[in-house]
C-alpha positions in Angstrom: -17.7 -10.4 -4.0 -14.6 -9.5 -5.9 -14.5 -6.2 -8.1 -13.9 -5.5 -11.8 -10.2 -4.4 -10.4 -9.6 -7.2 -8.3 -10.7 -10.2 -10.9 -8.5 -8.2 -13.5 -5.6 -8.2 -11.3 -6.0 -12.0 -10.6 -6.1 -13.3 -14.1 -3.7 -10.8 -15.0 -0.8 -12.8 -17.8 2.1 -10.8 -16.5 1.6 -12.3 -12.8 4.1 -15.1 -12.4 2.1 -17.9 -11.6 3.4 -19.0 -8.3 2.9 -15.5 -6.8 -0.2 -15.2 -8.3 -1.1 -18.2 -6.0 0.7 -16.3 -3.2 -1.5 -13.4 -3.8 -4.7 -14.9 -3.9 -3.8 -17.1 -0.9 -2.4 -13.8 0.9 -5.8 -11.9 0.3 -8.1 -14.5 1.5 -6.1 -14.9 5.0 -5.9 -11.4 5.7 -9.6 -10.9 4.5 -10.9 -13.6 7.0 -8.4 -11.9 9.6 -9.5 -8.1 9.1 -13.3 -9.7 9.4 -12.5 -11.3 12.6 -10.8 -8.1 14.0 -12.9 -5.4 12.8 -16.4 -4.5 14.6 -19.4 -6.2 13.3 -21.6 -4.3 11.1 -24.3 -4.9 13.8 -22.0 -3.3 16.4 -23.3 0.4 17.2 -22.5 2.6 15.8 -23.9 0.9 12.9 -23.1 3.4 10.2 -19.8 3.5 11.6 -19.2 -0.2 11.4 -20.7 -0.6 7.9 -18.5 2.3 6.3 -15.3 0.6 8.3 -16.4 -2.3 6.0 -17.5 -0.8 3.0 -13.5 0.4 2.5 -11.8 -2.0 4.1 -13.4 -5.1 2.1 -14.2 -2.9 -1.5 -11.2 -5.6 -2.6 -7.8 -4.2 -3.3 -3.9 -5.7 -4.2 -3.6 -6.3 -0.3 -0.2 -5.2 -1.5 1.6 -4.1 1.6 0.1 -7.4 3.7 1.2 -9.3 1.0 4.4 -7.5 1.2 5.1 -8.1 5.2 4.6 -12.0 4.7 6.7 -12.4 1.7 9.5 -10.7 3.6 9.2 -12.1 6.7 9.0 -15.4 5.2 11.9 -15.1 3.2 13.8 -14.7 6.7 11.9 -17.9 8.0 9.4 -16.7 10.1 5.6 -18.1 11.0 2.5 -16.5 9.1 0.7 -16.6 12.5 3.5 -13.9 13.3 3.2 -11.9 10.7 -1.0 -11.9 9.9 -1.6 -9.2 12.4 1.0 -6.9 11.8 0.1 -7.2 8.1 -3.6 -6.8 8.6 -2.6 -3.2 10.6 -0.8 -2.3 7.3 -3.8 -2.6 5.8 -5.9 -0.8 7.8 -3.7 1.9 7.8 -3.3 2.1 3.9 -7.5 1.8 3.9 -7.9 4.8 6.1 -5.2 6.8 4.0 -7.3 6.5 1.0 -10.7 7.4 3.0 -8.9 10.2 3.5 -7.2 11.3 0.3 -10.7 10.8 -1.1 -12.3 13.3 0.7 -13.8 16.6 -0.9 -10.9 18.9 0.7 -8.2 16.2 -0.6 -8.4 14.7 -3.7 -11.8 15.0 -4.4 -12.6 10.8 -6.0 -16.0 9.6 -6.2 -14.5 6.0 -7.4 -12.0 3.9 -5.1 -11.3 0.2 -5.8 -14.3 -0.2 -8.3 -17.4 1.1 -6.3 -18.5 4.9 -4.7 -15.6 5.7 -2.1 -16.9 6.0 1.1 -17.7 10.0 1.5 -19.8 9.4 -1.6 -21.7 6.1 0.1 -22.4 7.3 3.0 -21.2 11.1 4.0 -18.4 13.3 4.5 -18.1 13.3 8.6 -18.7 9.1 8.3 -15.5 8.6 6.0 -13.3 10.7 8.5 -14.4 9.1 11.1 -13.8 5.4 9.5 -10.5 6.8 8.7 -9.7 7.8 12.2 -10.8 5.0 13.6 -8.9 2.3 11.4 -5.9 4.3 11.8 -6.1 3.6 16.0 -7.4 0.3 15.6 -4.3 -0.9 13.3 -2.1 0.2 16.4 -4.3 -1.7 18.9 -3.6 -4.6 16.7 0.2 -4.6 17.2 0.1 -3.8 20.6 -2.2 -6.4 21.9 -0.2 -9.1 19.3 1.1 -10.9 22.6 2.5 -13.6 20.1 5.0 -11.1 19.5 7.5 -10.1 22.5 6.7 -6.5 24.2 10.2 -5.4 22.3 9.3 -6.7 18.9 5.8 -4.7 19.5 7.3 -1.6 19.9 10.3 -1.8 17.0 6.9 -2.2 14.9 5.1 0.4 16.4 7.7 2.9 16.3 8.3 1.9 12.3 4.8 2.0 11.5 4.0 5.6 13.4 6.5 6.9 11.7 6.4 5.6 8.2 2.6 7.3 8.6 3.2 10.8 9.9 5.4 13.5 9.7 8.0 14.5 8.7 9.1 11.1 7.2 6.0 9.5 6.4 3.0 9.6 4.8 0.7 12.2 5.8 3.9 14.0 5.3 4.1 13.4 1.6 0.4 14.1 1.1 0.4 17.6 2.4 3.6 17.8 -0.3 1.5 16.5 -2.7 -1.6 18.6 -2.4 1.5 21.7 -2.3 2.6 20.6 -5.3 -0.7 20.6 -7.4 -1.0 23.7 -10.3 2.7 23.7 -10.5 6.0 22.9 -11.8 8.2 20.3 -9.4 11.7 19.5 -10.5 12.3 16.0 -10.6 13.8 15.5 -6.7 10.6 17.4 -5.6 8.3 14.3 -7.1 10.5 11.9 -5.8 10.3 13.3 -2.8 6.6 13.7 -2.8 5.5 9.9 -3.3 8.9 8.5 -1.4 7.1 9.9 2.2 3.1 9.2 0.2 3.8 6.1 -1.4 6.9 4.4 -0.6 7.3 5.2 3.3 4.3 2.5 4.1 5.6 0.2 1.7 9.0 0.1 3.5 7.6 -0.2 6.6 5.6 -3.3 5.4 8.6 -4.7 4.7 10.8 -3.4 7.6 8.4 -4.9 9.8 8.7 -8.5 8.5 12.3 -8.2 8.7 12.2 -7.2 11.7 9.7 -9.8 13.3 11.6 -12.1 11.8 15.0 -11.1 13.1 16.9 -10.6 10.4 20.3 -9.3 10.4 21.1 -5.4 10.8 22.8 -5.7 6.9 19.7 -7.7 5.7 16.8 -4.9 7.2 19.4 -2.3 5.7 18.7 -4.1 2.4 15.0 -5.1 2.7 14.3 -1.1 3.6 16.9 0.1 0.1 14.5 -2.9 -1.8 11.4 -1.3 -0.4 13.0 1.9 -1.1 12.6 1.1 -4.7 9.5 -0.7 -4.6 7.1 2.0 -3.5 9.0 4.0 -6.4 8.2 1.9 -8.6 4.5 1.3 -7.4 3.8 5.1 -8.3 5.8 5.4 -11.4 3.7 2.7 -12.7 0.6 3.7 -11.2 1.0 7.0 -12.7 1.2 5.5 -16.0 -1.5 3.7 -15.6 -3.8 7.0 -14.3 -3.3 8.3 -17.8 -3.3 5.0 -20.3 -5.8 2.4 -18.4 -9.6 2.9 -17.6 -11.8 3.0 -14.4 -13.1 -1.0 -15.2 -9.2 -2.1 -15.3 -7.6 0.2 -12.1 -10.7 0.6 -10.4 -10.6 4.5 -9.8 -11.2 6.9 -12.0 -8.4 7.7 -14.9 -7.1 10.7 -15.9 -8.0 12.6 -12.1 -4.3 13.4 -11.3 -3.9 15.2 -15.1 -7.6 16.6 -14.4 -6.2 18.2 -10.7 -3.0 19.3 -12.3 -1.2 16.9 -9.8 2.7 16.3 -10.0 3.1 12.8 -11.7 5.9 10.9 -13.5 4.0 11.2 -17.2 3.4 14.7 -16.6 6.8 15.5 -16.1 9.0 13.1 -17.8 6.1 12.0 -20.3 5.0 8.1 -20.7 7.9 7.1 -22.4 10.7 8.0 -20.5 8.1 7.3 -17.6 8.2 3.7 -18.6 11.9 3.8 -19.0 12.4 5.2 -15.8 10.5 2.5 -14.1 12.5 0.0 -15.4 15.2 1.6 -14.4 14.2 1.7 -10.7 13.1 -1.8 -11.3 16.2 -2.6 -12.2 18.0 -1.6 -8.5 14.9 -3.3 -6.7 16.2 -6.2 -8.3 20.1 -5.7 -7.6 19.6 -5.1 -3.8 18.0 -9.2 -3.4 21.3 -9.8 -4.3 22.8 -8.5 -1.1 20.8 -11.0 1.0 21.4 -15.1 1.7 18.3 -16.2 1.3 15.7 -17.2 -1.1 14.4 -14.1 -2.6 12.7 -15.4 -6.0 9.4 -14.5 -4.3 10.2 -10.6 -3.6 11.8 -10.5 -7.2 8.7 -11.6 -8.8 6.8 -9.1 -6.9 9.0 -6.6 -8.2 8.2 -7.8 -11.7 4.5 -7.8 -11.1 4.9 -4.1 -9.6 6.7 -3.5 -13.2 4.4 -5.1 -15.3 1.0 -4.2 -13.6 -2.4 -3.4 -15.8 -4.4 -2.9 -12.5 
């Protein structure tokens, strides 16, 4: 059953049509993927199981998945090579946001268009479902025997450390919660949501590149294009926290202005915000041009990062 956010996002104008296809096709192979992996909700424990499944299929972009195929594809690789590693990416973003839902994080009774997963079931459930995703993703990769042991462990090493500390994401969260009832300068934000946004993001693609072989100069450019990406991904979802509503983006609106949160808007305004995000856009784009091979396909997902509603 798709959510209010999810059927916005696919009939969305701005999506180019050929990625929009990409997209929907993307979501419905890692869907059928992460069912056959994940634990049954008749497996004990049963609550366990069910609040696994409540976050992990409550919809969602499938953004960072979506992200490891395109790349790896534009370097020529299989799907079959790249499904698992994607679906891991996904199970570590889910857990991350059980997580920074919680009471003693961000506090969000909303998450992809339904009750997050403290709220529908309890408090010690969602940190367990957390924790476990988070070890399962890494099973994933390391049992992927289509991939060589060496490719395993160049994924393994990018993924652990695109989602710890100091250069990754639970990194940048800690910043983040730092930051909250006070003034950042403008490198402190960047900071912030380069390690809690962009540092999964460039693993999903660094890890496409990188089972597909690519070049030392081409992963080089896939990670600055990345780089850029996962800026652009907050910038715009910032924006869209303060002008969009809870049916469109599926959370609830105006939370990080509510929790006194460092965000683009609140420090720049909406305005220069936007312009900003253009901006970064703008270099997303210029890196493709570094790289031999077709990349219409990861310029149009940096348009539809650009030009997002959900």
């Amino acid at each position: 059953m798709t959510t209010p956010a999810e059927t916005a996002e696919t009939s969305d104008v701005t999506i180019e049509p050929q990625l929009r296809q990409f997209l929907v096709q993307t979501r419905s192979r890692v869907d059928a993927e992460l069912d056959r992996l994940l634990p049954g909700n008749s497996v004990e424990p049963v609550k366990l199981h069910a609040a696994i499944r409540w976050s992990v299929f409550a919809g969602g972009k499938r953004f960072r998945p979506l992200l490891t195929l395109a790349v790896g594809q534009t370097f020529g690789v299989d799907e079959k090579l790249l499904l698992p590693t994607a679906c891991a990416l996904e199970l570590i973003h889910t857990y991350s946001l059980i997580h920074d839902d919680l009471p003693s994080m961000d506090d969000d009774d909303l998450r992809r268009g339904r009750a997050t997963c403290h709220i529908q079931f309890d408090e010690a459930t969602a940190i367990l479902a957390g924790d476990a995703l988070q070890t399962l993703a890494f099973r994933i990769i390391s049992a992927d025997e289509n991939l060589s042991a060496e490719k395993r462990l160049q994924v393994i090493s990018d993924l652990s450390q695109s989602s710890g500390t100091p250069f990754g994401m639970v990194a940048g969260q800690a910043l983040d919660l730092e930051a909250e009832s006070r003034e950042v300068s403008p490198s402190e934000l960047e900071q912030i949501h380069r390690l809690k946004t962009g540092a999964l993001i460039i693993a999903a693609a660094r890890c496409g590149a990188i089972i597909a072989n690519a070049k030392e100069s081409e992963l080089n450019a896939i990670t600055e294009y990345a780089a850029q990406l996962g800026l652009l991904f907050q910038i715009t979802d910032d924006v869209l926290d303060v002008t969009s509503t809870a049916e469109a983006i599926g959370k609830t609106p105006g939370k990080d202005q509510r929790s006194e949160k460092a965000t683009y808007p609140h420090l720049h305004g909406i305005d220069a915000a936007r312009k900003l995000a253009l901006r970064v856009h703008g270099r997303a784009c210029a890196v493709l041009d570094q790289i031999e091979r077709p990349t219409e396909r990861l310029a149009a997902i940096a348009d539809y990062i650009l030009n997002r509603t959900t």
